[in-house]
Structures are given as C-alpha cells and as structure tokens.
N, C-alpha and C positions, 0 to 999 in steps of 0.2 A: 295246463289243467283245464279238462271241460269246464263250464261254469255251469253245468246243468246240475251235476251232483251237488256243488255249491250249495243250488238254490234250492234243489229240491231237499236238501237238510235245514237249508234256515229256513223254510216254512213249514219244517216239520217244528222246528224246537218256537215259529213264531205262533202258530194252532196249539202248542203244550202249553207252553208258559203265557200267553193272552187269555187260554180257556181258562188254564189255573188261577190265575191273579182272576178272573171275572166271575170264579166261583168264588173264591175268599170275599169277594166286595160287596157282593149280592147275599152270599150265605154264613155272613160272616161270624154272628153270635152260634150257627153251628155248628160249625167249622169248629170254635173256640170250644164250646162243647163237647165235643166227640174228641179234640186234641188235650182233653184235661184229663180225660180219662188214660187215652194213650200215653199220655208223660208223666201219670200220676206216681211211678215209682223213679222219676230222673231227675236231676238235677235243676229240667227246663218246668217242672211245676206247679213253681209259682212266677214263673214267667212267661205262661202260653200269649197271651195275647199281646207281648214283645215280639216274642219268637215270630208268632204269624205275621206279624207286621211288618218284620226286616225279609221273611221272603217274601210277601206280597210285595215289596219294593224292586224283590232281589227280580220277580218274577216281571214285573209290569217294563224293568231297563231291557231285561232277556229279550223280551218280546217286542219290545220298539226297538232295540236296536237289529236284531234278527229281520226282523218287517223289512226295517228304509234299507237292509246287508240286500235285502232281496231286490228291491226298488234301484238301487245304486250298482250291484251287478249288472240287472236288464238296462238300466240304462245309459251305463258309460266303460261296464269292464271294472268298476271299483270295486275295492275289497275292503276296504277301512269299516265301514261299519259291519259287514258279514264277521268280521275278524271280532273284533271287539264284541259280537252279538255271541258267538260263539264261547267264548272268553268268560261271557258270563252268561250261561249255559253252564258252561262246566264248574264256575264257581257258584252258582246256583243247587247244582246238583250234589257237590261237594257238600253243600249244605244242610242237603233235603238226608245226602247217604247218615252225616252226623247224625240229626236225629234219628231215623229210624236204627241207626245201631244205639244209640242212648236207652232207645224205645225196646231193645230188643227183638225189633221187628223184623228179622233176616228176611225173609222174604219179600216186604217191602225194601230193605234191601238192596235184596239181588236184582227186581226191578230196575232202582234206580241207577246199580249201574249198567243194566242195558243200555239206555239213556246215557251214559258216561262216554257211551263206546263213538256213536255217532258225533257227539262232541266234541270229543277229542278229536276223532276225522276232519271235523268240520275247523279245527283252528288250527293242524296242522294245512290243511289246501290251502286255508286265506291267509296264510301268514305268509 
C-alpha cells in the first residue's frame, strides 16, 4: 500500500480532532452551554460537562496519535501509531455518532459518519 493515502488521512482526522479538542479548551464553558441545551431532553443532561471531557480526552489521543502515525510513516515505513490513531478516530467518532443520535440530531449524524468512512479506510491500510 502507498503510504501517501495513509498519511493524507491521518492528517486529515490529525487537523479534526486537534482543532476539535482546541476548541473544547479555549471555548469551553460554551461549548458546555450550547451542549446543555442540545442534551437537554437525553439521558447525557446532567452530565454535559463529563461527556465533553471524555471526548476532549477521546479527541486530544486521536490527534496525537494520528500526528507522530504521520511522523513515523515519513520516517521509517511504521505503521503502529497511524494504526492506533486511526483506531481511535473511529472510537472517537463512535462516540460523537452516540450522542448525536441521543440528541436526535440525524443530521449531525449522518455527518459523523462521513467521518466514519475515511476511518475505517484508514485502519483497515495500517493494520
């Protein structure tokens, strides 16, 4: 397998999930704000500012490990952390799909799993 497609995925899902987790960090009481509203009729509603917290975690490994997947391709051929970054990507995403279906938010959604599709590409190549 080329490594180009590789890499040009884990620096897609490293620019998603680094931007994501750097808005959560920076924006974070309205993040929580606008997600109380969104979960205000689910089960996650009196636990928004958990929920954000375990993806802003889920989001910040995504994106390190996606980064050094891309670092470690260019510079040796490895695949160990591309694979792993990917990995969690799609468990990330698996996460994000939960809530927006909780949320009844099909649309966000069907978004996310756009997002699903390249993921899974990406950890079927590296594995």
């Amino acid at each position: 397998m080329n490594n180009t497609a590789s890499i040009l995925v884990l620096v897609f899902f490293a620019v998603t999930f680094i931007q994501s987790a750097y808005d959560k960090v920076f924006s974070w009481q309205g993040n929580i704000d606008w997600l109380k509203g969104h979960f205000a009729q689910t089960i996650l509603k009196n636990n928004v500012p958990l929920a954000l917290f375990i993806i802003l975690i889920l989001e910040l490994i995504t994106g390190v490990l996606t980064l050094v997947g891309c670092v470690e391709l260019l510079i040796n051929g490895g695949k160990t952390f591309g694979f792993y970054g990917a990995v969690f990507s799609s468990i990330t995403l698996i996460f994000l799909l939960l809530g927006q279906r909780l949320a009844k938010d099909y649309d966000g959604a069907r978004t996310i799993a756009i997002y699903f599709i390249p993921s899974i590409i990406a950890v079927w190549w590296l594995s």
